[in-house]
LUMLUMDREN-2810 file (N, C-alpha, C; in Angstrom, 1 decimal):
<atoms>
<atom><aa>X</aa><ch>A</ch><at>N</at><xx>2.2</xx><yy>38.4</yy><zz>11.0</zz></atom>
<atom><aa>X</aa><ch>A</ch><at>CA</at><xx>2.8</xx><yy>37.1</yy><zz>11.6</zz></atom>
<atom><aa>X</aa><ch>A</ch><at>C</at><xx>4.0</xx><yy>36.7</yy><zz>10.8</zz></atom>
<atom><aa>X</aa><ch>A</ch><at>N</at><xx>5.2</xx><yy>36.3</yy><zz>11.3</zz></atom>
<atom><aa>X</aa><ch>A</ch><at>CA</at><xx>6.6</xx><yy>36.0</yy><zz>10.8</zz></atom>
<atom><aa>X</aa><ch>A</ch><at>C</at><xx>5.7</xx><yy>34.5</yy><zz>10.2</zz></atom>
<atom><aa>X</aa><ch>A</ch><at>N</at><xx>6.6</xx><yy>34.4</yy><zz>8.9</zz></atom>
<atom><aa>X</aa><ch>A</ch><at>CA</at><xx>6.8</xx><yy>33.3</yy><zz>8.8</zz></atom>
<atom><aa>X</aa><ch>A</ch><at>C</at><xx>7.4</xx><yy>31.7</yy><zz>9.3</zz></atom>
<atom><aa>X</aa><ch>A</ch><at>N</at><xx>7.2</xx><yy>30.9</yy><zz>9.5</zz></atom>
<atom><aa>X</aa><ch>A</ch><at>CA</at><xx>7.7</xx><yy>29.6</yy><zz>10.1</zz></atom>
<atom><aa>X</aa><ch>A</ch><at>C</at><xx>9.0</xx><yy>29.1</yy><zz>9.6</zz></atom>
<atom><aa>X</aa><ch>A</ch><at>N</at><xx>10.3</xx><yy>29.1</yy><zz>10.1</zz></atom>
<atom><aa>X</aa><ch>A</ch><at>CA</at><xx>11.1</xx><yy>28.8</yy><zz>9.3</zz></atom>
<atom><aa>X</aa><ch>A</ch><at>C</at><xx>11.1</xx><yy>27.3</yy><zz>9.4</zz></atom>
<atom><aa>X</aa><ch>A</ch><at>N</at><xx>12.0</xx><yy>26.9</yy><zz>8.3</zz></atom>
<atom><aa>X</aa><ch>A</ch><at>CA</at><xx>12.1</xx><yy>25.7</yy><zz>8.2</zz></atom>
<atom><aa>X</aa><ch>A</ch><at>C</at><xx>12.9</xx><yy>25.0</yy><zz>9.4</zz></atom>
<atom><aa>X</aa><ch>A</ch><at>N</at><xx>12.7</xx><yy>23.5</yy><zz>9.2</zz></atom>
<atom><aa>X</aa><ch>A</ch><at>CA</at><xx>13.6</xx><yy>22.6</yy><zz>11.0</zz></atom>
<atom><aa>X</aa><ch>A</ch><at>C</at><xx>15.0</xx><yy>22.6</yy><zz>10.2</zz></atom>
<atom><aa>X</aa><ch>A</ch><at>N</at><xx>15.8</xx><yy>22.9</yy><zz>11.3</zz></atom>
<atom><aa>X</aa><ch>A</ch><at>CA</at><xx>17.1</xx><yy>22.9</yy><zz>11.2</zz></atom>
<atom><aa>X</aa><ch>A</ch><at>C</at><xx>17.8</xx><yy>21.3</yy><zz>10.6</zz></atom>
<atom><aa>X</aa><ch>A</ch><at>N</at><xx>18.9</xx><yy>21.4</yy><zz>10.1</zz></atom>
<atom><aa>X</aa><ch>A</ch><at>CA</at><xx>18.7</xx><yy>19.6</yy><zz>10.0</zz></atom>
<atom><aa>X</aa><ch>A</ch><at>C</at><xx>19.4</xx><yy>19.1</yy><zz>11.6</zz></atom>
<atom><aa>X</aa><ch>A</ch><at>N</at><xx>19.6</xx><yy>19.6</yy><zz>12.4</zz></atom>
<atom><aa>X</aa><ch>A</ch><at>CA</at><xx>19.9</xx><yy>19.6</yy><zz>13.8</zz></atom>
<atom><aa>X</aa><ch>A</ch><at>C</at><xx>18.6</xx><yy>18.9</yy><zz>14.3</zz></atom>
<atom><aa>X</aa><ch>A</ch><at>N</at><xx>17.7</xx><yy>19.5</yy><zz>14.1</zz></atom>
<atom><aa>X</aa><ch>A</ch><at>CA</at><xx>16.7</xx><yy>19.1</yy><zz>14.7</zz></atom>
<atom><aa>X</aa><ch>A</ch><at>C</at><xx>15.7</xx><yy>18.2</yy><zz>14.0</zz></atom>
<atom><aa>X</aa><ch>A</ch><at>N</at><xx>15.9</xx><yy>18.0</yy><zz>12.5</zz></atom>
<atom><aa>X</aa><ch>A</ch><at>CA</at><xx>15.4</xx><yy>16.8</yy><zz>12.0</zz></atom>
<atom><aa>X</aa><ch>A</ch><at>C</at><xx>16.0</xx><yy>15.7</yy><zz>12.1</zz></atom>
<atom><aa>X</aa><ch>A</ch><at>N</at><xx>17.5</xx><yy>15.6</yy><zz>12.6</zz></atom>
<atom><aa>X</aa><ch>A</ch><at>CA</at><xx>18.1</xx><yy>14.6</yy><zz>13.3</zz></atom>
<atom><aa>X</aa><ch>A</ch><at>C</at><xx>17.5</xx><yy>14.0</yy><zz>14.4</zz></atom>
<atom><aa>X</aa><ch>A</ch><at>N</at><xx>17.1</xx><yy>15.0</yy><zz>15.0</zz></atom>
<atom><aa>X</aa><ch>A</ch><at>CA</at><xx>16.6</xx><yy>14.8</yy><zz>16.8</zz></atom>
<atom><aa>X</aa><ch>A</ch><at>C</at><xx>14.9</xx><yy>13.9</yy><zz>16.4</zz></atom>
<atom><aa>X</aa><ch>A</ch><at>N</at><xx>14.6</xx><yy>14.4</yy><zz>15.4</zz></atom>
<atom><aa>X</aa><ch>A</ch><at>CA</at><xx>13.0</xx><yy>13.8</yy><zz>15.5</zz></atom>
<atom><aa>X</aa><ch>A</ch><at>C</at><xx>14.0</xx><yy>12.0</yy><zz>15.0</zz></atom>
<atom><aa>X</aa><ch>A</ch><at>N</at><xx>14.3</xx><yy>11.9</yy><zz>13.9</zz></atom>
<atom><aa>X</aa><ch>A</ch><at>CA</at><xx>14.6</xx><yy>10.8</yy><zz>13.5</zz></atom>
<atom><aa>X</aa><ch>A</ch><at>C</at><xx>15.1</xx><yy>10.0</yy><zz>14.9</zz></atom>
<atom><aa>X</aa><ch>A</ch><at>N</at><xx>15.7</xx><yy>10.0</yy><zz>15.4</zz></atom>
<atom><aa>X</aa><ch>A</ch><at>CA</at><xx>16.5</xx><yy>9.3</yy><zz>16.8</zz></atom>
<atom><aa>X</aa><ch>A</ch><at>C</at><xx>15.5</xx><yy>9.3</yy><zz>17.6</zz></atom>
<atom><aa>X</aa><ch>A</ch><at>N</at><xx>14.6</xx><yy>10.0</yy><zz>17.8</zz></atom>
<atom><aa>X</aa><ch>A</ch><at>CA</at><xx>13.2</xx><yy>10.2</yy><zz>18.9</zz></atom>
<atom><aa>X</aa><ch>A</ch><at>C</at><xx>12.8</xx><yy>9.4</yy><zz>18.1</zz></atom>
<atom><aa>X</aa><ch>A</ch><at>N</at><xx>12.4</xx><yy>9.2</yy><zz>16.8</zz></atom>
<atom><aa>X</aa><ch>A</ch><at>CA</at><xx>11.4</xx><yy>8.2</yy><zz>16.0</zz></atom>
<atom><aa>X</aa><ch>A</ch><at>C</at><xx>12.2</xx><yy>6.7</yy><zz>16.2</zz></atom>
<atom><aa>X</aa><ch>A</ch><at>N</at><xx>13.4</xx><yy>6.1</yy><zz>16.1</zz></atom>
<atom><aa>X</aa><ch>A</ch><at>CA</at><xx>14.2</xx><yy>5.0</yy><zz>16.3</zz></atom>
<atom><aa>X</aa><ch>A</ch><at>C</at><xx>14.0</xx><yy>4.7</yy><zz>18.0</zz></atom>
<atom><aa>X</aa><ch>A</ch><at>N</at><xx>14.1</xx><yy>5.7</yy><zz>19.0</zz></atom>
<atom><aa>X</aa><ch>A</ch><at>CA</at><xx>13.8</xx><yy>5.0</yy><zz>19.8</zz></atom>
<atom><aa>X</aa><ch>A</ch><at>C</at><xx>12.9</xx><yy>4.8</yy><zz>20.4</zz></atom>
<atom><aa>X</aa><ch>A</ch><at>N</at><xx>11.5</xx><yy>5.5</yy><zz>20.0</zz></atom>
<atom><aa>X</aa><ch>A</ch><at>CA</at><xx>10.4</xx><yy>5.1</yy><zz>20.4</zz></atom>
<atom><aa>X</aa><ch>A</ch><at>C</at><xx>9.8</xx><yy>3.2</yy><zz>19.3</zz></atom>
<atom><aa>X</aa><ch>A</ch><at>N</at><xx>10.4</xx><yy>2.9</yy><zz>18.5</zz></atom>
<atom><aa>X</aa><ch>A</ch><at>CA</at><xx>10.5</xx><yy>2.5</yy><zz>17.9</zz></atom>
<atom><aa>X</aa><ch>A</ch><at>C</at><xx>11.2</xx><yy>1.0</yy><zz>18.6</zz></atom>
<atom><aa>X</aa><ch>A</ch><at>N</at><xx>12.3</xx><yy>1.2</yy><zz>18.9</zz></atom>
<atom><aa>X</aa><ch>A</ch><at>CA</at><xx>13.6</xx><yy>0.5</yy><zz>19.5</zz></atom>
<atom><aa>X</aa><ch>A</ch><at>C</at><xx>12.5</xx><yy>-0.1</yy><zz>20.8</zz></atom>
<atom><aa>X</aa><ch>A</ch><at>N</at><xx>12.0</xx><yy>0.4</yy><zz>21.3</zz></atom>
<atom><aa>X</aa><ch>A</ch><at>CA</at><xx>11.5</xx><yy>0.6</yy><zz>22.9</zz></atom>
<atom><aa>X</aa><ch>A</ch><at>C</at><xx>9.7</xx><yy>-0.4</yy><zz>22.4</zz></atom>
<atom><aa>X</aa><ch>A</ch><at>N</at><xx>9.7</xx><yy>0.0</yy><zz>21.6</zz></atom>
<atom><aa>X</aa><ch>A</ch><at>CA</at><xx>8.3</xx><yy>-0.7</yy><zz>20.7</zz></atom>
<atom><aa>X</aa><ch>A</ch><at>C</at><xx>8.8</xx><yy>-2.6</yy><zz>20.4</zz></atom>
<atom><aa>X</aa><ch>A</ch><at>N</at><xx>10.4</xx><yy>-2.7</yy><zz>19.9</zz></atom>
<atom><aa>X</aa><ch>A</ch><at>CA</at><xx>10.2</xx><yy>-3.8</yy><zz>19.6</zz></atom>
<atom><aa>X</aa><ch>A</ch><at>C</at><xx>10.6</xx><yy>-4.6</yy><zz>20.9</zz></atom>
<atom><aa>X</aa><ch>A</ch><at>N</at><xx>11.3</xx><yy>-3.8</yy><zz>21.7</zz></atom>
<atom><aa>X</aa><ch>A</ch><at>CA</at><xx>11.9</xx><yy>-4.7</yy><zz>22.7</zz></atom>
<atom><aa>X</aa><ch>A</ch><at>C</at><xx>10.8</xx><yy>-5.0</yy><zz>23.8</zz></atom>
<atom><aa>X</aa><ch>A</ch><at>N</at><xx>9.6</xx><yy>-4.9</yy><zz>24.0</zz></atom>
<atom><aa>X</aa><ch>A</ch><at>CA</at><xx>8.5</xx><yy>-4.8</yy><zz>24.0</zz></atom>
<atom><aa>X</aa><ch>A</ch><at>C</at><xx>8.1</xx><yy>-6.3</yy><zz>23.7</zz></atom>
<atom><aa>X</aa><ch>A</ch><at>N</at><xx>7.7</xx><yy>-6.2</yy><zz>22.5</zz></atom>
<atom><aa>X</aa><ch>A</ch><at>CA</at><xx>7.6</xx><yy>-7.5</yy><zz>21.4</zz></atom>
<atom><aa>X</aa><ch>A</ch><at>C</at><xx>8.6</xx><yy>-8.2</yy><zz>21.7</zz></atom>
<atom><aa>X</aa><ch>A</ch><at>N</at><xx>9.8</xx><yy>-8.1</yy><zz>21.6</zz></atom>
<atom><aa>X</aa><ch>A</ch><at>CA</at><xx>10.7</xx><yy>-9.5</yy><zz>22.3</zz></atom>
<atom><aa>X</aa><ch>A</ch><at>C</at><xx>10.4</xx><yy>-10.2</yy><zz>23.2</zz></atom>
<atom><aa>X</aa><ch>A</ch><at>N</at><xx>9.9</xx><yy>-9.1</yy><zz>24.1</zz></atom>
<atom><aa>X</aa><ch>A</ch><at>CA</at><xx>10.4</xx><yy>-9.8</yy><zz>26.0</zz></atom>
<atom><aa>X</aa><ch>A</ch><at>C</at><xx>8.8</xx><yy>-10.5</yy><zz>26.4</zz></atom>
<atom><aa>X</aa><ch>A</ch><at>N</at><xx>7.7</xx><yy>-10.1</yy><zz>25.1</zz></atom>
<atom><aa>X</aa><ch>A</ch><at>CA</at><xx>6.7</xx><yy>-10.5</yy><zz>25.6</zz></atom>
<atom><aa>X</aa><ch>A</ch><at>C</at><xx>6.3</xx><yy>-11.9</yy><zz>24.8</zz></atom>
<atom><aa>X</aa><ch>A</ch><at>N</at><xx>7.3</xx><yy>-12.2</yy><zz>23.6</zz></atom>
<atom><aa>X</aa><ch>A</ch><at>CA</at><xx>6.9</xx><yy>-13.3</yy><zz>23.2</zz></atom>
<atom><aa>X</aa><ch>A</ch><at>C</at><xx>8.4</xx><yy>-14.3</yy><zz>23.5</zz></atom>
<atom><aa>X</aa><ch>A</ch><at>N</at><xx>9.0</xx><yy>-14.0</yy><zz>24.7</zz></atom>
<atom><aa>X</aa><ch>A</ch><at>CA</at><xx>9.9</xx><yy>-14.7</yy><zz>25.4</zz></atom>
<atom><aa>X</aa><ch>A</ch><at>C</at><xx>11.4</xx><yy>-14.4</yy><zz>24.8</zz></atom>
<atom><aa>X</aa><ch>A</ch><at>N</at><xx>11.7</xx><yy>-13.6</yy><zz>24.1</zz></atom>
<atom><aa>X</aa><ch>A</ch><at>CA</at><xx>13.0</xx><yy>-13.7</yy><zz>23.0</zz></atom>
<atom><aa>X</aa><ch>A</ch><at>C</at><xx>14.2</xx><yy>-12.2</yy><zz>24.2</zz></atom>
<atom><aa>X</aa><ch>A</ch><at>N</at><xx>15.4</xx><yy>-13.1</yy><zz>24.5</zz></atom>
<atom><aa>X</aa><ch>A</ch><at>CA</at><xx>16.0</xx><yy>-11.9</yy><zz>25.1</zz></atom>
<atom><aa>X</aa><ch>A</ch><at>C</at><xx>17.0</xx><yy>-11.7</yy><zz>23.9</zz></atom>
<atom><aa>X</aa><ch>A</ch><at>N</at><xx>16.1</xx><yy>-11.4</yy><zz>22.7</zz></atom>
<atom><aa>X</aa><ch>A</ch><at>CA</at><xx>16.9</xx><yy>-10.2</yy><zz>21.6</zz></atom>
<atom><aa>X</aa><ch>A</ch><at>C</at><xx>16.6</xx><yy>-9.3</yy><zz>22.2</zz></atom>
<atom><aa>X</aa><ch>A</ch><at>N</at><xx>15.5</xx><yy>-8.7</yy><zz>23.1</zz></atom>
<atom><aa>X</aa><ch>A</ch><at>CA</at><xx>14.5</xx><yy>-7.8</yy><zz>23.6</zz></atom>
<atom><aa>X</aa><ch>A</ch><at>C</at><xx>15.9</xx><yy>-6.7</yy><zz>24.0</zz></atom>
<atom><aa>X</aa><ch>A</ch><at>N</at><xx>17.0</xx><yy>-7.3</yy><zz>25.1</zz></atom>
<atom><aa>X</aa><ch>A</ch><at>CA</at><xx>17.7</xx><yy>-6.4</yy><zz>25.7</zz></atom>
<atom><aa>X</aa><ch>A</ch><at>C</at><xx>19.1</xx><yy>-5.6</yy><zz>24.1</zz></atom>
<atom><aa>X</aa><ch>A</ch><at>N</at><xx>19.0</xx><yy>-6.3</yy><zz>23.1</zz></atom>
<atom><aa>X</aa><ch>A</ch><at>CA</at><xx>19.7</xx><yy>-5.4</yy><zz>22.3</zz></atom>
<atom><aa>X</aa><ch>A</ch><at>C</at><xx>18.9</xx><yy>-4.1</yy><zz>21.5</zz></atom>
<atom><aa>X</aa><ch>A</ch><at>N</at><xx>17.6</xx><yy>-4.2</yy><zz>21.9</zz></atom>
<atom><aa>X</aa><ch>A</ch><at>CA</at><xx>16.4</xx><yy>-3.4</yy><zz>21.1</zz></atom>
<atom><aa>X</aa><ch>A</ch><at>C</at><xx>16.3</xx><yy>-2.0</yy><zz>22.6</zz></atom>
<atom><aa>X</aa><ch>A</ch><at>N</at><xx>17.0</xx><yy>-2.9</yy><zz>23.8</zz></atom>
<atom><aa>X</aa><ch>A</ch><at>CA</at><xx>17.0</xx><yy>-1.8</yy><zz>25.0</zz></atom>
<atom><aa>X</aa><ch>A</ch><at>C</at><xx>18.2</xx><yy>-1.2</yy><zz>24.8</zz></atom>
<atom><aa>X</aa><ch>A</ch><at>N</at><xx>19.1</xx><yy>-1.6</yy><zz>24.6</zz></atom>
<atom><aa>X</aa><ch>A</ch><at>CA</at><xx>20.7</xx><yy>-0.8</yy><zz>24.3</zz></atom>
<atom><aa>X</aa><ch>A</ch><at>C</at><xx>20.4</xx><yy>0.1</yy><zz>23.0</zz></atom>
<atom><aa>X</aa><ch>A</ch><at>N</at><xx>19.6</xx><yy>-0.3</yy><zz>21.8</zz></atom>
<atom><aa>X</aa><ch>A</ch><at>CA</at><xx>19.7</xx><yy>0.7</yy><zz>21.0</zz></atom>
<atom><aa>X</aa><ch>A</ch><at>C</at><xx>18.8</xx><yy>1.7</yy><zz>21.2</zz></atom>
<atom><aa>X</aa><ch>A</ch><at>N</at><xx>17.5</xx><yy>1.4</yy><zz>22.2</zz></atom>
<atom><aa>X</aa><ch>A</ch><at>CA</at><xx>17.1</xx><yy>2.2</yy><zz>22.5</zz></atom>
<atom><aa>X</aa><ch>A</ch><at>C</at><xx>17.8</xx><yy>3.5</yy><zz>23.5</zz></atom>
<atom><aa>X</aa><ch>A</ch><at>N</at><xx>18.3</xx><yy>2.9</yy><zz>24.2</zz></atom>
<atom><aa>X</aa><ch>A</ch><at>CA</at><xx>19.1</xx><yy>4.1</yy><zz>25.4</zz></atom>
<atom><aa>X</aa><ch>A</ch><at>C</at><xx>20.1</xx><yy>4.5</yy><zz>24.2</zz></atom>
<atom><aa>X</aa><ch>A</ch><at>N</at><xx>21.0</xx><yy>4.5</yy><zz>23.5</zz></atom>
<atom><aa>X</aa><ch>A</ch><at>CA</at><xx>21.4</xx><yy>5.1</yy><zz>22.5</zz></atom>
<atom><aa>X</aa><ch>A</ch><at>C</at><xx>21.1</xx><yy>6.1</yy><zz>21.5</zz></atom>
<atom><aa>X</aa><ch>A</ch><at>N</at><xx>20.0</xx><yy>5.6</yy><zz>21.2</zz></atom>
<atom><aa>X</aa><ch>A</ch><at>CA</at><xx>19.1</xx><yy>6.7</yy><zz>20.2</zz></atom>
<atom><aa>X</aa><ch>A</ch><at>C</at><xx>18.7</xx><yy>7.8</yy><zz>21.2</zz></atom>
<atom><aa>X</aa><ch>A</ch><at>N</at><xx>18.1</xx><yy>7.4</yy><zz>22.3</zz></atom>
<atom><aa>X</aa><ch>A</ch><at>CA</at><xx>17.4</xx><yy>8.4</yy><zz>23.4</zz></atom>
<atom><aa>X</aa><ch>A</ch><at>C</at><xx>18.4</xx><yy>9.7</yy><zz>23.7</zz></atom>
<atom><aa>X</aa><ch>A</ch><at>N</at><xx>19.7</xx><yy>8.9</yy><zz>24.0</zz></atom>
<atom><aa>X</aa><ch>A</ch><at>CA</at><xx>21.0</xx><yy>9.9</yy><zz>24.3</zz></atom>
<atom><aa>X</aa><ch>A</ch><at>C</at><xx>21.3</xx><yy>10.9</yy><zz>23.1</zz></atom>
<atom><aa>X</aa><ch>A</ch><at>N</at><xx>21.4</xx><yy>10.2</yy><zz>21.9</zz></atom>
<atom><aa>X</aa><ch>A</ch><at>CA</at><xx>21.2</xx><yy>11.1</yy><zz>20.7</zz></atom>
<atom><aa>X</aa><ch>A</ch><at>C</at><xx>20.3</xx><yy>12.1</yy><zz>20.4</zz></atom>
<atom><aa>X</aa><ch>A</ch><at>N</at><xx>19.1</xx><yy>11.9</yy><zz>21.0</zz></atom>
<atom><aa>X</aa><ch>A</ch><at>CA</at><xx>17.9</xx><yy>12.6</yy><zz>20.8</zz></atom>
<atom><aa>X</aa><ch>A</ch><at>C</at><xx>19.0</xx><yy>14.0</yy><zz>21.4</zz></atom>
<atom><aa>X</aa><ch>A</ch><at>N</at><xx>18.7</xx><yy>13.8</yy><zz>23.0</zz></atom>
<atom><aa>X</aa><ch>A</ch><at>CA</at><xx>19.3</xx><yy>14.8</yy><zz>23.4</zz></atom>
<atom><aa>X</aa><ch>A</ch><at>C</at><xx>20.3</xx><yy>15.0</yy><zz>23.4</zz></atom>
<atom><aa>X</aa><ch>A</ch><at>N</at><xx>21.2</xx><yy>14.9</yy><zz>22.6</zz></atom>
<atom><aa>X</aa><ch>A</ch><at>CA</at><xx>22.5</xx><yy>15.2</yy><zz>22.5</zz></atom>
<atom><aa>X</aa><ch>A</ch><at>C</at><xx>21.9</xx><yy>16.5</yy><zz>21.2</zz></atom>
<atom><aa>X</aa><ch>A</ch><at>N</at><xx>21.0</xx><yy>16.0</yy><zz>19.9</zz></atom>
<atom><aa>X</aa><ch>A</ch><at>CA</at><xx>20.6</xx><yy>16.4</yy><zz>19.0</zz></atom>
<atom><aa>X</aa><ch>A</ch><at>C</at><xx>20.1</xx><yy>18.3</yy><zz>19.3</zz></atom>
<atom><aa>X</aa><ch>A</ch><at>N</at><xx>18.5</xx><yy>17.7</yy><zz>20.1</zz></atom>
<atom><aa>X</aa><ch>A</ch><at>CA</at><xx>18.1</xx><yy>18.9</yy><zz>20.8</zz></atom>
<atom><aa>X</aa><ch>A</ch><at>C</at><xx>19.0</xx><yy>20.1</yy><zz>21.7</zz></atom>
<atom><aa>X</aa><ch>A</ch><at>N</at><xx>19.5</xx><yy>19.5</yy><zz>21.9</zz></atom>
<atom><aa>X</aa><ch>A</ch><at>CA</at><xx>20.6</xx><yy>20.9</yy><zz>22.8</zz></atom>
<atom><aa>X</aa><ch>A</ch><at>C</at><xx>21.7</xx><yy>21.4</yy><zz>21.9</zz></atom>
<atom><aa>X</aa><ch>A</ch><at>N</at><xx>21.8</xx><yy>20.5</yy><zz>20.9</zz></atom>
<atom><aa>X</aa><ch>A</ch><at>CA</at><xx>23.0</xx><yy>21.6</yy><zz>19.7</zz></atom>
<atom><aa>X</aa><ch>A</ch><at>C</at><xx>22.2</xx><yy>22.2</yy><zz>19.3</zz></atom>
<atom><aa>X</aa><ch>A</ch><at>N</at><xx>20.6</xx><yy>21.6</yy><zz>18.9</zz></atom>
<atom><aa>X</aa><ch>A</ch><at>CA</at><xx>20.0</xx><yy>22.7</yy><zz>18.0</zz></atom>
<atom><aa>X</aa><ch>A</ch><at>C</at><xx>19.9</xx><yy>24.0</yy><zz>19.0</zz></atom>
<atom><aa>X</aa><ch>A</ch><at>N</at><xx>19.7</xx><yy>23.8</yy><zz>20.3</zz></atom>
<atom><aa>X</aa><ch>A</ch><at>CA</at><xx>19.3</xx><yy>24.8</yy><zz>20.8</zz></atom>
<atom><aa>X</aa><ch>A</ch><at>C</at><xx>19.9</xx><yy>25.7</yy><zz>20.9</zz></atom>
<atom><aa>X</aa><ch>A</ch><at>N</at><xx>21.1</xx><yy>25.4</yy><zz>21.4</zz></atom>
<atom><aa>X</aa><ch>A</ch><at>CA</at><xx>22.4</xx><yy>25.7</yy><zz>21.5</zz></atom>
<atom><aa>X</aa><ch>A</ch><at>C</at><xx>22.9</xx><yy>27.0</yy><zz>20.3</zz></atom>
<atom><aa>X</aa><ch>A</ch><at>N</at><xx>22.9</xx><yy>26.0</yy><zz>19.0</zz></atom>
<atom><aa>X</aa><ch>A</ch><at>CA</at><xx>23.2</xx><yy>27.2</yy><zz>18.0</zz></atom>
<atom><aa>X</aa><ch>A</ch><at>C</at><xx>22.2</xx><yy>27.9</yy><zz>18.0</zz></atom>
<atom><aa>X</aa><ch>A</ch><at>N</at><xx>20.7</xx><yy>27.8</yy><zz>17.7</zz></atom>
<atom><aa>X</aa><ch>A</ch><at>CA</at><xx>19.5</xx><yy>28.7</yy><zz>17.8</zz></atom>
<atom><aa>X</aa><ch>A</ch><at>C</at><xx>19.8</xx><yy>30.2</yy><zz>18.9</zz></atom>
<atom><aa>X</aa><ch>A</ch><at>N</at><xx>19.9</xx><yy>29.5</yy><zz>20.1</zz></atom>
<atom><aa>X</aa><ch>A</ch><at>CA</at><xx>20.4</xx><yy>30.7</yy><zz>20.8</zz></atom>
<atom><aa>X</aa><ch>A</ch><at>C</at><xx>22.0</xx><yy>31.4</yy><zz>20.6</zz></atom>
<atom><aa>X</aa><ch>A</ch><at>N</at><xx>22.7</xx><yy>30.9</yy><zz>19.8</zz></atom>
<atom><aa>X</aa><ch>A</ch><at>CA</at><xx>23.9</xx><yy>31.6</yy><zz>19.7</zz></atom>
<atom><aa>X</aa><ch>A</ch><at>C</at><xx>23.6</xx><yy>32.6</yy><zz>18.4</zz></atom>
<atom><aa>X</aa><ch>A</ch><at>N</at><xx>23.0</xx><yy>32.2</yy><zz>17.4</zz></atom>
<atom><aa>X</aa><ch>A</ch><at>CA</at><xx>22.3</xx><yy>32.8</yy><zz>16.4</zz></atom>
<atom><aa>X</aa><ch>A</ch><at>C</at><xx>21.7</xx><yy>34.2</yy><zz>16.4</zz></atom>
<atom><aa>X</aa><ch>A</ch><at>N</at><xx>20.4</xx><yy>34.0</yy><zz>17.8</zz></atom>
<atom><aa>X</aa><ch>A</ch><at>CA</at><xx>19.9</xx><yy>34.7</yy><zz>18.2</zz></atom>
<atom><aa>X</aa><ch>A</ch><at>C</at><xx>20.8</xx><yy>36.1</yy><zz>18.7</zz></atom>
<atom><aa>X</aa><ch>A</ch><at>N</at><xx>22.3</xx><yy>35.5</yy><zz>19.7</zz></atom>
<atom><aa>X</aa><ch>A</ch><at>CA</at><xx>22.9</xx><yy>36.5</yy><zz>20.3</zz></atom>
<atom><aa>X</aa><ch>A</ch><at>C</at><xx>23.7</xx><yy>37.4</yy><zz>19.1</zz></atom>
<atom><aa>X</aa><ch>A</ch><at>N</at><xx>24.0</xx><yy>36.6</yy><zz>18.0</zz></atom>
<atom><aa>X</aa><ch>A</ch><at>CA</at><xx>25.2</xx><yy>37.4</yy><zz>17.7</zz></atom>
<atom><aa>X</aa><ch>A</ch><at>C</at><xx>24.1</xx><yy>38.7</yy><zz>16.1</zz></atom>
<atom><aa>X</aa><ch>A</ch><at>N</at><xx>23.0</xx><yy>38.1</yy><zz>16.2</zz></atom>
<atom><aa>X</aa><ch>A</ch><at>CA</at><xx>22.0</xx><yy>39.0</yy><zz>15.5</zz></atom>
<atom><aa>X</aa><ch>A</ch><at>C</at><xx>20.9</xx><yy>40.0</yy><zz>16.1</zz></atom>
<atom><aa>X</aa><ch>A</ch><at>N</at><xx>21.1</xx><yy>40.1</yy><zz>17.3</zz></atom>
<atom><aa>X</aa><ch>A</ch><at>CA</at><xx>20.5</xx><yy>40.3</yy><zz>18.8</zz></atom>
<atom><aa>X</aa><ch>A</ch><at>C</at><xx>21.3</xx><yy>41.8</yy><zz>19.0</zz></atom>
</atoms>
């Protein structure tokens, strides 16, 4: 069995931005339920982090499979 390589920092980016917006999405939550419309700047940095996620995940993949081609 191959060993597990290590996460790319491509892709430890992608967890971090997934972890801020599930986060982001957690407080704006807590805003809007205890009346506070700071709530909608906790939604903008949420859709922001989200877009980064995927922006993150498809470079990783991106190079992963170009990697793959030119050692392939």
């Amino acid at each position: 069995m191959p060993p597990v390589p290590p996460p790319s920092p491509t892709r430890r980016l992608a967890l971090y931005t997934l972890a801020v917006c599930v986060l982001a999405v957690a407080a704006a939550v807590v805003s809007f339920v205890q009346g506070s419309f700071l709530g909608v700047v906790w939604v903008l940095l949420a859709g922001l982090s989200s877009n980064m996620t995927w922006y993150y995940m498809k470079r990783d993949k991106m190079r992963r499979g170009a990697g793959a081609d030119v050692s392939g």
